[in-house]
C-alpha positions as CSV (number, residue, x, y, z in Angstrom):
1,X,93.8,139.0,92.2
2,X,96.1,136.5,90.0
3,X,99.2,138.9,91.5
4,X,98.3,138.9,95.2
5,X,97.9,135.0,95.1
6,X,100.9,134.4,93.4
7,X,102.1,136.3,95.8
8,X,101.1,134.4,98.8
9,X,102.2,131.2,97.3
10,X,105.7,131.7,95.8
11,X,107.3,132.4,99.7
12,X,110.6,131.3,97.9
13,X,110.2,135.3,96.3
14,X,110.7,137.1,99.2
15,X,113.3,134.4,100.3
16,X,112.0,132.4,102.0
17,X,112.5,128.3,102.1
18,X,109.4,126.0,102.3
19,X,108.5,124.1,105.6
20,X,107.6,120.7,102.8
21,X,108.3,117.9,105.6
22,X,110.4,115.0,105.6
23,X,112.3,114.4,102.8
24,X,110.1,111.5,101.0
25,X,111.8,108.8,99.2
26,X,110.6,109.0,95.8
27,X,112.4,112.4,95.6
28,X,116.1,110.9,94.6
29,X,114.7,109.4,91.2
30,X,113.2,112.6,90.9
31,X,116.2,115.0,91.0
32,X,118.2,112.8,88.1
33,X,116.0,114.4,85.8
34,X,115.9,117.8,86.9
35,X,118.3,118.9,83.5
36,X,116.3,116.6,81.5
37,X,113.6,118.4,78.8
38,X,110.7,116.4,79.7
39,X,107.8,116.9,82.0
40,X,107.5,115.7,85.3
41,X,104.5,114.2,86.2
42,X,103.7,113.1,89.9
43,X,100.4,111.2,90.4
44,X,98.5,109.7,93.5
45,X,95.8,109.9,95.5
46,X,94.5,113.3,97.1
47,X,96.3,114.3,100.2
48,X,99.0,112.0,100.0
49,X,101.9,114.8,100.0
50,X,102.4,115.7,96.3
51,X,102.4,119.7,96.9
52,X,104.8,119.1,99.6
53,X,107.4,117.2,97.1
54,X,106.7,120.5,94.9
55,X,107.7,122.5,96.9
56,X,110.8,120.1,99.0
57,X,111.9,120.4,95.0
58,X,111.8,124.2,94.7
59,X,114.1,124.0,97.7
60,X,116.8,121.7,96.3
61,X,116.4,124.4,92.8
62,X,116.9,127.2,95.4
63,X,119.5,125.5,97.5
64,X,121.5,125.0,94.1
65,X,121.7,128.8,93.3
66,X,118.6,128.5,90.7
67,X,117.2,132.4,91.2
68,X,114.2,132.4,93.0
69,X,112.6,134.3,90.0
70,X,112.6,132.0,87.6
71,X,110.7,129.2,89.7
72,X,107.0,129.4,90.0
73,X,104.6,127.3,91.8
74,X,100.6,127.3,91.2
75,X,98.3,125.3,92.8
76,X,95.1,125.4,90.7
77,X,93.0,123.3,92.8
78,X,92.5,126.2,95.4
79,X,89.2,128.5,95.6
80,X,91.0,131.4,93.7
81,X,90.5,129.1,90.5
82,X,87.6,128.0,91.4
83,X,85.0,128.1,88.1
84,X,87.8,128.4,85.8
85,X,86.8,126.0,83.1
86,X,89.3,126.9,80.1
87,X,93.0,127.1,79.6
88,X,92.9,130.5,79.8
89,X,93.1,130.5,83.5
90,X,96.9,129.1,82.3
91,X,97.5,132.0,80.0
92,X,96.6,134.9,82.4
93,X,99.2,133.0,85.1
94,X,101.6,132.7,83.3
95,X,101.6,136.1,81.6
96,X,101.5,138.1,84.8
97,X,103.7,136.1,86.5
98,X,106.1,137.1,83.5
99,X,105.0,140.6,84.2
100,X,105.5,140.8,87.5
101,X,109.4,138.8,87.7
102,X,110.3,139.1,84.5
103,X,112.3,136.1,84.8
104,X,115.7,135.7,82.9
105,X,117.5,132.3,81.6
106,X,115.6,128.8,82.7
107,X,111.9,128.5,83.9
108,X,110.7,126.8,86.7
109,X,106.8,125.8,86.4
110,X,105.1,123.8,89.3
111,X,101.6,123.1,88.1
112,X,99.8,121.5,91.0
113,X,96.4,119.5,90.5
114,X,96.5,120.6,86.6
115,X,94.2,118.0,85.7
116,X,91.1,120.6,87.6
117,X,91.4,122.6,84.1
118,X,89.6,121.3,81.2
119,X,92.1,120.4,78.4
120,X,95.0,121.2,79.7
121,X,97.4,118.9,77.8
122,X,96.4,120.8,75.2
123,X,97.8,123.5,76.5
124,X,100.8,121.9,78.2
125,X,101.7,120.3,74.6
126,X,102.2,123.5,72.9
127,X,104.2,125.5,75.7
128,X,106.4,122.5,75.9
129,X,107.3,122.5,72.2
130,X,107.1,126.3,72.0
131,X,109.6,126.8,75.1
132,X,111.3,123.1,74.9
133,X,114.9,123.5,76.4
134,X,113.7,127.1,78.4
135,X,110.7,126.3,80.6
136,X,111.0,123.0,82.6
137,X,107.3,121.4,83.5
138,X,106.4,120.2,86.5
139,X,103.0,118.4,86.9
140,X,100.5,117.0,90.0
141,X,97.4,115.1,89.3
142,X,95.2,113.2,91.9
143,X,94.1,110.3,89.4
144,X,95.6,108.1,86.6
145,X,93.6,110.1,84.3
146,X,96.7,112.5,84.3
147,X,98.2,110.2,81.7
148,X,95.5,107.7,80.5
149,X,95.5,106.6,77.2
150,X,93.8,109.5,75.5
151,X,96.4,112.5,77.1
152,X,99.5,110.3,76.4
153,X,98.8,110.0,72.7
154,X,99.1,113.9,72.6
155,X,101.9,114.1,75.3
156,X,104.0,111.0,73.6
157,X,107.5,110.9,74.3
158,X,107.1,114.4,76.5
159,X,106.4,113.4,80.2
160,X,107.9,110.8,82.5
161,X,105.5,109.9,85.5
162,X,106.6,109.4,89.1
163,X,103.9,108.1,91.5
164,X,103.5,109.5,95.0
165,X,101.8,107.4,97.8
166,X,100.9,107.7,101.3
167,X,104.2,107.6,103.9
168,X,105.7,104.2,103.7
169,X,107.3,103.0,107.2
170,X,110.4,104.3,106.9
171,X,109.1,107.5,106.1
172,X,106.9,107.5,109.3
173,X,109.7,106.0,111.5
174,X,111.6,109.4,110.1
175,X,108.4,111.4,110.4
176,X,108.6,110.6,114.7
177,X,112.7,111.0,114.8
178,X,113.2,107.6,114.6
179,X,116.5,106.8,112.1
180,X,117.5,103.1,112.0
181,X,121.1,102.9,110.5
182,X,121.7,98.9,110.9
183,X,121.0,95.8,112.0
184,X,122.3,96.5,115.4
185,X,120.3,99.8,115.9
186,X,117.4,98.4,114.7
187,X,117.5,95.4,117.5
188,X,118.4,98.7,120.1
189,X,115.4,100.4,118.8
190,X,113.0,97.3,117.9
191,X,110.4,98.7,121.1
192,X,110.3,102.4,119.5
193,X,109.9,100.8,116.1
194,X,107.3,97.9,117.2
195,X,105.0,101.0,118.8
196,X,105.5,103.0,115.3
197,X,104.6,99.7,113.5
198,X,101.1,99.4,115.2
199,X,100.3,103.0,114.7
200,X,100.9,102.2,111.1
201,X,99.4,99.1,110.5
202,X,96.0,100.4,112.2
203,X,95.9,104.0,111.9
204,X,97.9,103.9,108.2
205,X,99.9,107.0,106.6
206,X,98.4,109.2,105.5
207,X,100.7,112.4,106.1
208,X,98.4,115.1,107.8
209,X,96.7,112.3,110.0
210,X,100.1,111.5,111.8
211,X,100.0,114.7,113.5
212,X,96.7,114.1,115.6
213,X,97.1,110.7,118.0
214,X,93.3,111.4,118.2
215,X,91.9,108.1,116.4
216,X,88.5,110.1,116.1
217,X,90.2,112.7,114.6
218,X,91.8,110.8,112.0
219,X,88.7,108.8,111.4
220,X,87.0,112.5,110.3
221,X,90.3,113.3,108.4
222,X,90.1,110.2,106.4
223,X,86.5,110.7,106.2
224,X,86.9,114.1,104.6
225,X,89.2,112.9,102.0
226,X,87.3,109.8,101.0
227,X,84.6,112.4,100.3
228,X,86.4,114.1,98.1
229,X,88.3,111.6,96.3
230,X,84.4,110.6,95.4
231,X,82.5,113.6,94.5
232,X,85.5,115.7,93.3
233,X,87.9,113.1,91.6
234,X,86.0,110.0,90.2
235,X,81.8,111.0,90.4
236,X,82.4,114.5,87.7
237,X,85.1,113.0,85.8
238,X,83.6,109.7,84.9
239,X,80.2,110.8,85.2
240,X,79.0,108.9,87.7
241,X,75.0,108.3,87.5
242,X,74.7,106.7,91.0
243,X,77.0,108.4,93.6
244,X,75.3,106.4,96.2
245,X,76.4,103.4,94.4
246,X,79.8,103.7,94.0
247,X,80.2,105.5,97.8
248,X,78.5,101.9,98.9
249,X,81.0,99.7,96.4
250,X,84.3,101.9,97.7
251,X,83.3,100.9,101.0
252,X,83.0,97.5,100.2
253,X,86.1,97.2,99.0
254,X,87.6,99.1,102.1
255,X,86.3,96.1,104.0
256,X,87.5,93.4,102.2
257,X,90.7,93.8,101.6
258,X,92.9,91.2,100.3
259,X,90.0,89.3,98.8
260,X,89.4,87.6,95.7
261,X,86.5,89.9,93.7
262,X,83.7,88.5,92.7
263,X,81.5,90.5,90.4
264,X,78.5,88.5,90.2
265,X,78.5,88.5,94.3
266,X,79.4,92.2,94.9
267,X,76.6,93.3,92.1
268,X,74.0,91.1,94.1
269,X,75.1,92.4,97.6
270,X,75.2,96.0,96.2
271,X,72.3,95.5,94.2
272,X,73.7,96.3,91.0
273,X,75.0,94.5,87.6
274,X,78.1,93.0,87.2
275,X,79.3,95.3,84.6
276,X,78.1,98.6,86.6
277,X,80.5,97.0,89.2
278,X,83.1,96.5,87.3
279,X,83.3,100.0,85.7
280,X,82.7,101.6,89.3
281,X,86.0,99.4,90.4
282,X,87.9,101.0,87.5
283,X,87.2,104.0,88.3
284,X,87.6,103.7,92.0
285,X,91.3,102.5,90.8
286,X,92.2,105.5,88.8
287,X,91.7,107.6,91.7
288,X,94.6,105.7,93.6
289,X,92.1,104.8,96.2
290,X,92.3,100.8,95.2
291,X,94.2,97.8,93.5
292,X,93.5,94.7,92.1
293,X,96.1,91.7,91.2
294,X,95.9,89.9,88.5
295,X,96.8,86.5,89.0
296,X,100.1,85.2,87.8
297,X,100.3,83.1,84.5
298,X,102.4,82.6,81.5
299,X,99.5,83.5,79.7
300,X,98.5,86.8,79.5
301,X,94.8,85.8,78.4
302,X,94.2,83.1,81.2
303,X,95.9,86.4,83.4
304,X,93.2,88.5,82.4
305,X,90.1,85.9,82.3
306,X,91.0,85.2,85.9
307,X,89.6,86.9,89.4
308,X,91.1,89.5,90.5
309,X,92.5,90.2,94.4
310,X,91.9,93.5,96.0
311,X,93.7,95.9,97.9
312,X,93.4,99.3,99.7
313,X,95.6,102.6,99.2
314,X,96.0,102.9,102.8
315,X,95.4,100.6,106.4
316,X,93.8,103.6,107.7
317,X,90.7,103.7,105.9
318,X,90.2,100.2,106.0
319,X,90.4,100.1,110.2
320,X,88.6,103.2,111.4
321,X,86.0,103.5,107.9
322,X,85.2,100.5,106.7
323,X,82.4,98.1,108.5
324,X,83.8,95.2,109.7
325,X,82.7,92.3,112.3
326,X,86.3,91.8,113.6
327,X,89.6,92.9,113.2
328,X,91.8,90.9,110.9
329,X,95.6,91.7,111.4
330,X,96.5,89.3,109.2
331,X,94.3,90.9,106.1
332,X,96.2,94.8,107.0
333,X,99.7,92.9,107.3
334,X,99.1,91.8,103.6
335,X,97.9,95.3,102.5
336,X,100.7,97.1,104.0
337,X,103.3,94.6,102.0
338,X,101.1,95.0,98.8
339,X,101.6,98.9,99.0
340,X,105.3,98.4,99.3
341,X,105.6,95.9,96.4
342,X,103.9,98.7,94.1
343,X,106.0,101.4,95.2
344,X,109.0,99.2,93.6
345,X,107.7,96.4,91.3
346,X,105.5,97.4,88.2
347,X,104.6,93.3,87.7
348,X,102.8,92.0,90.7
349,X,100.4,89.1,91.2
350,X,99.0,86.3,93.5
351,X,99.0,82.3,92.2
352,X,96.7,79.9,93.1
353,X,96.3,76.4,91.9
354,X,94.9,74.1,94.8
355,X,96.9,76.3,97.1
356,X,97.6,80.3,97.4
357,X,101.0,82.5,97.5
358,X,100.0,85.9,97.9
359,X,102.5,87.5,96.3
360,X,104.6,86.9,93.0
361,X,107.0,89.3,91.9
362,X,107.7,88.4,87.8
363,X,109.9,90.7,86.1
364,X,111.6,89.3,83.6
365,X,115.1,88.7,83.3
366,X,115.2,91.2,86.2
367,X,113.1,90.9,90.1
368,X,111.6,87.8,91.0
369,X,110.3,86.5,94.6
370,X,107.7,84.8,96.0
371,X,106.0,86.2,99.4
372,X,103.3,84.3,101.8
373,X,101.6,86.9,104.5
374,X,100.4,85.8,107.8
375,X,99.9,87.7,111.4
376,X,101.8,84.3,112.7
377,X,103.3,80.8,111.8
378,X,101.5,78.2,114.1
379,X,100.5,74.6,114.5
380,X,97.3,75.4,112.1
381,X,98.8,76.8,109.7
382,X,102.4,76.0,108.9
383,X,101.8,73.3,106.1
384,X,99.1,75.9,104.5
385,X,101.6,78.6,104.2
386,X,104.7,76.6,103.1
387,X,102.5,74.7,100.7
388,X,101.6,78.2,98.9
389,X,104.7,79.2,99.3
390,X,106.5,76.1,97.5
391,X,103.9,76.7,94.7
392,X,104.4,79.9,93.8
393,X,108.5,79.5,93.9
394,X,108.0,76.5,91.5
395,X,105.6,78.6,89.2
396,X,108.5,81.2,88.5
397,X,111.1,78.7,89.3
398,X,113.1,79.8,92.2
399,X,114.6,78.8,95.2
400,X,113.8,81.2,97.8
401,X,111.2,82.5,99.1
402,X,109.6,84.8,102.4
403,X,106.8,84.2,104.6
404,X,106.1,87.7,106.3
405,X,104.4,87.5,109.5
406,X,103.9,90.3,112.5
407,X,107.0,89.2,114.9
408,X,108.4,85.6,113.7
409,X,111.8,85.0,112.6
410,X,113.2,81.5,111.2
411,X,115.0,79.9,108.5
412,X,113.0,77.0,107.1
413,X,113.9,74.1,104.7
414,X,111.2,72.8,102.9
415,X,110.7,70.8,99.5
416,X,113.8,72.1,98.4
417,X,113.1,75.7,99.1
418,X,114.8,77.8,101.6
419,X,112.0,80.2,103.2
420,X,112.8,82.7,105.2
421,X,110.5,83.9,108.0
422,X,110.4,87.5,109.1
423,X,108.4,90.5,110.7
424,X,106.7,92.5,108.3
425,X,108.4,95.6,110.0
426,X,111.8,94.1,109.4
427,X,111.3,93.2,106.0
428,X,109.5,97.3,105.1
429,X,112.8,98.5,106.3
430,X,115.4,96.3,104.9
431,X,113.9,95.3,101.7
């Protein structure tokens, strides 16, 4: 059975490239460590295109005149491992794919969803210093648990993680045809790209939903995958007690994204304790489904007694799942500029001190900016947003900063600041 599967998988055998998609824009850091010894993790959320960045790798290895041979893919997530429960599932692969190729020189291993087998960095720790310098490790895991604190103590100084989200807008404008080479072509193409915009502001990125303009049949599509990002990623790996519990809390936070959390008020609405909640919240985080922002201070301890802001992995789920009285474009605008932050920045927050900016990027001595989120700069709101603005510029001291909004451009002057206005759109692309 292990034979004929591997079979089936490993097209790249018979000669054969992989149909793996547009080229996603995480891949370049990947391939300046393709010579390097350590293991290469990829993490995020279920569904969100890691097999198909396996496999647009393999390509590039084959493209390069690696032989076909020596490069195996395994995606043990898939019914023919279901009830596999020990390492040994590893072992038997491994040895009949040596069997069966007999491969000569450098090894190629593409371990997809390896955190579905029970101890496997175990496992992946002695092959690695049994084979360092001959077999090259590549790994896929759909939560953070792929390198929490307990596996990277036994994997120290062996793996370097790369995380893998949903498409971001560029990599949808490529995923219709659309490719926006400057300034000029993007005022040419700014109708194409304000239609592609919507679509991903309210419908998200998720990669297999693009293909259907059905909004019902994304809806069941994200539904599916919400289902089992529950009961197959976070309900048996943290042994979750109440399933209904954390199903109700996940949709929760679907529907309020953007807000501050409040523990004490979500335990009460929900019906639960605080620190049920607050466990639930982690755990919903180490699937990749959610985010919270700490808010920004000198002080790491007033950083971590303060509330936390919220955010979803994906626009998608939060307009067609989550239960909401109205539609607030303003809320997905500043969701959708939150995911592109963390796909760049590793130090984000929001400040607030009689005022709010929504965004502070702190990196010291390196990136730092200040970003205030609105669907539009009117009449109502134009001191609000420069006032949170100019506070969170002072707080890291700069001079510059961006109010993102859903068509508005300007060049503003305020309080000794110079803000510049632009669409959200713009700014994904350019910045």
């Amino acid at each position: 059975m292990i034979e004929k599967y591997l079979y089936e998988q490993n097209i790249h055998w018979q000669n054969q490239s992989y149909d793996a998609g547009i080229e996603r824009e995480i891949l370049s850091s990947i391939k300046i460590l393709m010579d390097i010894d350590q293991i290469i993790a990829i993490s995020g959320v279920r569904r969100c295109g890691k097999s198909f960045l396996l496999k647009q790798l393999i390509n590039i290895l084959t493209d390069s005149g690696i032989k076909r041979e020596n490069i195996l893919f395994v995606n043990l997530e898939l019914p023919s491992f279901s009830g596999e429960q020990h390492t040994d599932i590893l072992d038997k692969i491994v040895l009949e794919y040596i069997k069966m190729k007999k491969p000569q020189g450098q090894i190629y291993y593409f371990l997809d969803e390896i955190q579905t087998i029970p101890h496997w960095e175990i496992w992946l720790k002695y092959h690695y210093d049994q084979y360092k310098g001959k077999v090259k490790f590549f790994i896929t895991g759909s939560n953070s648990q792929l390198l929490s604190s307990e596996f990277a103590t036994k994997l120290s100084g062996r793996v370097i993680e790369k995380k893998l989200f949903p498409f971001s807008f560029s990599e949808l404008l490529k995923y219709y045809g659309i490719f926006v080479s400057d300034s000029q072509d993007m005022t040419r193409k700014k109708e194409q790209i304000m239609h592609y915009f919507d679509m991903y502001l309210n419908s998200g990125a998720m990669p297999e939903t693009l293909a259907n303009e059905s909004l019902e049949i994304k809806r069941e599509l994200l539904s599916s995958y919400l289902n089992a990002i529950l009961f197959k990623d976070i309900v048996p790996r943290f042994s979750v007690r109440d399933s209904i519990l954390i199903q109700n809390l996940t949709m929760y936070l679907m529907g309020n994204s953007s807000a501050l959390l409040n523990y004490n008020k979500i335990a009460n609405t929900l019906h639960s304790n605080r620190n049920t909640i607050r466990d639930y919240i982690t755990y919903i985080e180490k699937a990749y489904l959610n985010f919270t922002l700490p808010k920004f201070d000198y002080s790491q301890k007033t950083q971590l007694l303060s509330s936390k802001k919220s955010y979803f992995i994906d626009t998608g789920f939060i307009n067609l799942l989550a239960f909401r009285f109205s539609l607030n474009t303003g809320n997905l605008l500043e969701n959708i500029v939150l995911l592109h932050l963390i796909r760049k920045y590793d130090h984000i927050y929001y400040y607030k001190n009689q005022g709010e900016c929504d965004f502070i990027v702190y990196q010291y001595m390196k990136e730092q900016m200040a970003i205030q989120v609105t669907y539009e700069l009117n009449d109502n709101n134009y001191k609000r947003e420069l006032k949170g603005l100019k506070l969170g510029c002072d707080k890291i001291k700069i001079k510059e900063g961006y109010i993102l909004t859903y068509n508005d451009y300007d060049t503003i002057q305020y309080e000794g600041i110079k803000v510049f206005v632009l669409p959200v759109w713009d700014w994904l692309l350019n910045y």
